[in-house]
N, C-alpha and C positions, 0 to 999 in steps of 0.2 A: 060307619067307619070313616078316618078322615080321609080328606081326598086326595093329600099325598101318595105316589103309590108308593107301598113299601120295596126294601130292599132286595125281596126275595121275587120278586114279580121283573126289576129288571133285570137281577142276577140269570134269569132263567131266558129270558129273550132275547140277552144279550149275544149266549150260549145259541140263539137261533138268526143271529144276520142279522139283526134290529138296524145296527152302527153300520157304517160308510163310513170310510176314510181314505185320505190319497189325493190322487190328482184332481183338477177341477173339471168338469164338464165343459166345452164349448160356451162361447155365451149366447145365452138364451133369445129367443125371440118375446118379440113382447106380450106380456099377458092378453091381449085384446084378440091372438091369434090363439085361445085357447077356448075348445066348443065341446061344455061340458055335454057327453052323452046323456047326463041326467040332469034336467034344467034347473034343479034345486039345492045341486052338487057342486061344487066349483074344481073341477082340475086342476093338480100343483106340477102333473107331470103326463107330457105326453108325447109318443113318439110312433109312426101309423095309425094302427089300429089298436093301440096298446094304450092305457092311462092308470093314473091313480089320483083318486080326491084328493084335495089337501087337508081332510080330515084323519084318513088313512093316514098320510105325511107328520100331522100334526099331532098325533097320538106318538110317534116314535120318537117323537124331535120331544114329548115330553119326558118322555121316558130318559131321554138321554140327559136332559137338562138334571132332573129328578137324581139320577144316578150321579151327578155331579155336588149336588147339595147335598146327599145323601152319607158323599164322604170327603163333604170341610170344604166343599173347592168353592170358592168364590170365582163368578165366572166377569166377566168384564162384560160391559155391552157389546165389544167388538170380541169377545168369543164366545158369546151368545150367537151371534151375527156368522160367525165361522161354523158354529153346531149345525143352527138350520140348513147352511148352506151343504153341508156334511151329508146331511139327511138326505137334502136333494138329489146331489150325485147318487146317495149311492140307492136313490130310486130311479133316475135316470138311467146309470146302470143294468136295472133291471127292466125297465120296458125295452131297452134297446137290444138284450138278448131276449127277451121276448120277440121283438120284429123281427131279428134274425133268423131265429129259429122260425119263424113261419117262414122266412124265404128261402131257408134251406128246404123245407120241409120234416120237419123233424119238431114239429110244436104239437103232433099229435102225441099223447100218453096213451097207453092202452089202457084196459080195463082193469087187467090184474093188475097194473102199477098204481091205477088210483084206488083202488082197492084196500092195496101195500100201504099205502099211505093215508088213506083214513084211517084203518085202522093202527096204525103208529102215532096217526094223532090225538084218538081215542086213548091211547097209552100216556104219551107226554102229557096231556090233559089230569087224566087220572093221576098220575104220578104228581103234577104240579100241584094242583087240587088236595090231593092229601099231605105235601108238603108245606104247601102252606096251611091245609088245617092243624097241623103241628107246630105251626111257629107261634112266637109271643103274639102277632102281628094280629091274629085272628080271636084270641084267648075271648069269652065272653060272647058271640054272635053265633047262631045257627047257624046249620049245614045251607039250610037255606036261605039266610043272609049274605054268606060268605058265596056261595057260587051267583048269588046277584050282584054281590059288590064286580066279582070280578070280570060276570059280563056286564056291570055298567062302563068298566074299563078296557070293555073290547077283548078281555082273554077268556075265549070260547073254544069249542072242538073246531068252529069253521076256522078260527083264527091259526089254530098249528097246521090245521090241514093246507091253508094258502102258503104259511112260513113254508112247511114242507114240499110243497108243489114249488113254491119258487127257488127253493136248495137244490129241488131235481133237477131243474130246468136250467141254472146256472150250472150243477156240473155236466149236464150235457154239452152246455158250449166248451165247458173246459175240455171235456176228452175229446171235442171236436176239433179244437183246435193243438191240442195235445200241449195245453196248460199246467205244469208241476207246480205244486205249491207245497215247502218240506221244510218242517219246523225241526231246532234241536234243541239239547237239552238247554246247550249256553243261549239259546237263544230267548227263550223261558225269564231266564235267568236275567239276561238286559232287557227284556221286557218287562219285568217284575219292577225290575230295578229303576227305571225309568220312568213307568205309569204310575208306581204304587209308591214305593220307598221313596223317590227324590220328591215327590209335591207332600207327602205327609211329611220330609226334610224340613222344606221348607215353610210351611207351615207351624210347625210347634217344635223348630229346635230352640230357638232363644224364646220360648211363651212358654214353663211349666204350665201357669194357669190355667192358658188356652187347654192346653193337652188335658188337664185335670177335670176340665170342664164338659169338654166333648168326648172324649174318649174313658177316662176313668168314669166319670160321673153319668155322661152321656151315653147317645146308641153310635157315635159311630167308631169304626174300626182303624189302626193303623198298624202301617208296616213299616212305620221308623219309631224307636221311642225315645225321647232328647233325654241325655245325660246320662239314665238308668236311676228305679225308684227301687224302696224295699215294702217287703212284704211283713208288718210286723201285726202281732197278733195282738190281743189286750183282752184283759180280764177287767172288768170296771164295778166296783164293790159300792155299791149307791151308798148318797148319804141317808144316812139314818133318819128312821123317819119324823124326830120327836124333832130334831134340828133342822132339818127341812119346814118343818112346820113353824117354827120360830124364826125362819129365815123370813121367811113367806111374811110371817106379822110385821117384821121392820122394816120389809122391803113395801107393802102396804102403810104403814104410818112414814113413814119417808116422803112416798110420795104423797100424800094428804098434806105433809109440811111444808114438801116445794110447794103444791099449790098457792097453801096459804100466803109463804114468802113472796110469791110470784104477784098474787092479788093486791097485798098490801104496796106492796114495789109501784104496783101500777097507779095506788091510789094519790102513792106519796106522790107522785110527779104531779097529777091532775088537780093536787090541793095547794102544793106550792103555787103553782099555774094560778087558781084563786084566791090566795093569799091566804087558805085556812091552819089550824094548827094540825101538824104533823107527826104530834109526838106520841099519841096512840100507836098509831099504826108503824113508826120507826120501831116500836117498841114489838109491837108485833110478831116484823118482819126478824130484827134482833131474837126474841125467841125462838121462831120457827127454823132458823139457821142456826143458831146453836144447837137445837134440839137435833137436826138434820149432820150436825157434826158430831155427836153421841152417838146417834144411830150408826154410824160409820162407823163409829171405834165399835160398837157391839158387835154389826155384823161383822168384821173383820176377826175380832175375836170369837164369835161365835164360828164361822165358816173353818178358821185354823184349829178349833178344836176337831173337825173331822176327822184328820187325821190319826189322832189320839183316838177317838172313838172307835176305828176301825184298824186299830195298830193291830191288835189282838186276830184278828180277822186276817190280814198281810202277813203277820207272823205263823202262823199256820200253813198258808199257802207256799212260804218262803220255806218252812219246812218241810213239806211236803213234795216241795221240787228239791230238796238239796238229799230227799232221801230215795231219789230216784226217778219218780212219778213224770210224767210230760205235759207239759205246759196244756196241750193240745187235750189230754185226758181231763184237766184240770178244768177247762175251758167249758167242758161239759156241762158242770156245775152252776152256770153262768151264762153266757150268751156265746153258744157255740161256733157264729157264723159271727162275732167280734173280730174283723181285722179292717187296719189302716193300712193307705196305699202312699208313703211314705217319700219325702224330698225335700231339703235343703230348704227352695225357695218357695217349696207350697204356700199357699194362701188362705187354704183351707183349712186348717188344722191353729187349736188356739194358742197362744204363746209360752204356756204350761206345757202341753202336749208337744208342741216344736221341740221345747227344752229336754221332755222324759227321755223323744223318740233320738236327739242327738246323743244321747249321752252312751246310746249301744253303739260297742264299735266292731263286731265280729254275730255271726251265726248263734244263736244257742243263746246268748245274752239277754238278760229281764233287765226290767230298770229296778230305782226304788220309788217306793210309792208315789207319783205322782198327781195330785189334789185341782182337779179340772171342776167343769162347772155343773156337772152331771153326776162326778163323785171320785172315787180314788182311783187311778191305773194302774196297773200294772202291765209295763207292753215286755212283747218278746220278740226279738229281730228272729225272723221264721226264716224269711229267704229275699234274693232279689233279684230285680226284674232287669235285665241286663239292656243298657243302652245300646241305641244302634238300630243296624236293619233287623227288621223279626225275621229271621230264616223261614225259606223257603219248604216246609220239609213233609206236609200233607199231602199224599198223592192225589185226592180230591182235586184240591187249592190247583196244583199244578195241572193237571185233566181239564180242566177250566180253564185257564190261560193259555193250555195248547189250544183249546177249541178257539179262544177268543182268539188268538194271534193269527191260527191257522182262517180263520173270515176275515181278519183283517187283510192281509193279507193277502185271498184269494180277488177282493173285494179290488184292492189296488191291480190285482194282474188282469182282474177284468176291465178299470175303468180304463185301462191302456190299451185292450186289445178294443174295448167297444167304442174309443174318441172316434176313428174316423168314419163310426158308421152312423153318429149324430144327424152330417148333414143330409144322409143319403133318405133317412128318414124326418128329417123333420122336427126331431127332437125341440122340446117345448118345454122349459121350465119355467115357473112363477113363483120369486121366493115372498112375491107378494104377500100370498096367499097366505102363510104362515106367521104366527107370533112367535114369541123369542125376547 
């Protein structure tokens, strides 16, 4: 598999605390005051008797990164530099309510809770696992490829069980300290609007291309779409094959003429150059370029007779929609999954095709036959794709961004209440330790 991780693996971590964000941590002591408990490990965070590798660190800092190319963001070195830094807080974060909680006393779990909680991670495991054996992402590899891939990427049963041990153990400090953290709906709403909608704005409101590229063409997703495209359907009646096949002969002895023109060209230079006679090969090149401007007038004629050849065939169709029938029934016939994603300033669509596709101005409209390079169109303005924000409107979609807002968040209420207990432990970060 590539080694990119997919979308669905951060989607689902991200859903677990992956991310930190908020205020900064204290600053750090120097890396040199950091004494990995395992001599072959390098500590990126540590605070008592608490730590985490900077491999642990740097699996999440990539995920984060990943999650950002994944949809269009070009990140800048200096918000590369800000991710990392991100990551760290918000694992500093976390060993410093670890330290706390041993000095409250209150770092012990009991049995039935870890219990609760491996088996929930057994669950989220499972659950993840079969969802991603469902996606494109995985199409084509065994069961047992696919659960190696994903423990070469560190998401194992141990790996939800620690997310989950460390969810618990943060909301213990929250109700210890009697921490709210309360999301609403407008809240969703500008958070939507802000993370998602305004950077895919910015991104492809004045670049149809762009957008056509990545997103039509492409895997990734957006919640803004520049200007509004239409959905129009096409029926494409191939040329015929006897004229295909004559096309084919002229466009083969054509290019055998340029060569030739092309050779002699080159010779006439090198004999002047020698002073020899040149009027073989002027004569050469003179035929090969007139013959090369017959072939033009051929295939030009020949290619306009397709039309005519396939009038008969258009007229039918034309009748058969005027006597009821739906495009979409018709389409049957043909290549049922035929439809273009339609715009003004596409780039992608041929200068024929441009022309057919302007020529509808309302819902329910066909063109007339239009003679592309493939064979005759016929499009049908279906429907369209309304510019703007993409509403908000899958309860999924939004369940998700409560979750994510709601760690976000909770993440900022902790990194305020845990600043002043940095010094008291010792806290130790190294963004050394990390790429980016």
């Amino acid at each position: 598999m590539k080694e990119r991780r997919p979308a669905l693996i951060i989607a689902l971590l991200l859903c677990l605390g992956i991310t930190a964000c908020g205020k900064s941590v204290p600053e750090p002591a120097s890396s040199s005051q950091v004494t990995p408990p395992i001599s072959n490990r390098v500590v990126a965070v540590q605070a008592g008797d608490f730590y985490y590798y900077a491999d642990q660190v740097q699996r999440d800092l990539d995920m984060l990164l990943d999650n950002y190319e994944l949809a269009g963001v070009i990140l800048s070195e200096e918000d590369r530099a800000a991710a990392a830094q991100e990551t760290l807080n918000g694992y500093a974060t976390r060993v410093l309510v670890k330290a706390q909680l041993q000095k409250l006393g209150l770092n012990k779990i009991d049995n039935n809770t870890l219990y609760a909680l491996r088996n929930e991670a057994q669950k989220s495991y499972d659950a993840y696992w079969q969802k991603f054996r469902n996606s494109d992402s995985s199409a084509g590899y065994s069961d047992e490829e696919l659960t190696s891939y994903l423990e070469e990427n560190g998401i194992n049963i141990d790996y939800f069980f620690e997310e989950l041990k460390t969810n618990y153990e943060l909301q213990q400090i929250m109700d210890y300290y009697k921490v709210e953290v309360n999301v609403t709906d407008e809240d969703i709403d500008h958070f939507y609007k802000e993370n998602y909608v305004q950077p895919c704005r910015e991104r492809y409101e004045k670049n149809i291309p762009l957008f056509e590229e990545e997103v039509i063409c492409g895997d990734y997703d957006s919640a803004y779409v520049p200007d509004g495209f239409r959905i129009l359907y096409q029926i494409v009646i191939p040329v015929p094959e006897d004229i295909r096949n004559e096309l084919t002969r002229i466009e083969t002895e054509a290019t055998t003429q340029a060569k030739d023109a092309e050779e002699a060209y080159n010779k006439i230079a090198s004999y002047v150059i020698d002073g020899k006679d040149t009027a073989s090969l002027e004569e050469t090149y003179r035929n090969a370029m007139n013959r090369i401007d017959e072939l033009n007038v051929e295939y030009g004629r020949l290619w306009q007779s397709v039309l005519k050849s396939t009038s008969d065939e258009c007229d039918q169709l034309y009748a058969r929609l005027k006597d009821g029938e739906s495009f979409e029934d018709l389409m049957q016939d043909y290549n049922p999954d035929n439809a273009l994603i339609y715009h003004a300033k596409s780039q992608r669509w041929s200068e024929e095709l441009m022309a057919g596709a302007a020529s509808l101005n309302k819902k329910g409209d066909y063109s007339q036959p239009t003679l592309c390079s493939d064979g005759v169109h016929i499009l049908y303005y279906y429907d369209d794709i309304p510019g703007g924000e993409t509403k908000l409107e899958n309860e999924e979609d939004r369940s998700y961004l409560r979750e994510l807002l709601l760690q976000q968040r909770s993440l900022e209420e902790l990194e305020e209440l845990t600043h002043p207990w940095a010094e008291e432990f010792g806290l130790i970060t190294d963004i050394s330790t990390l790429k980016y």
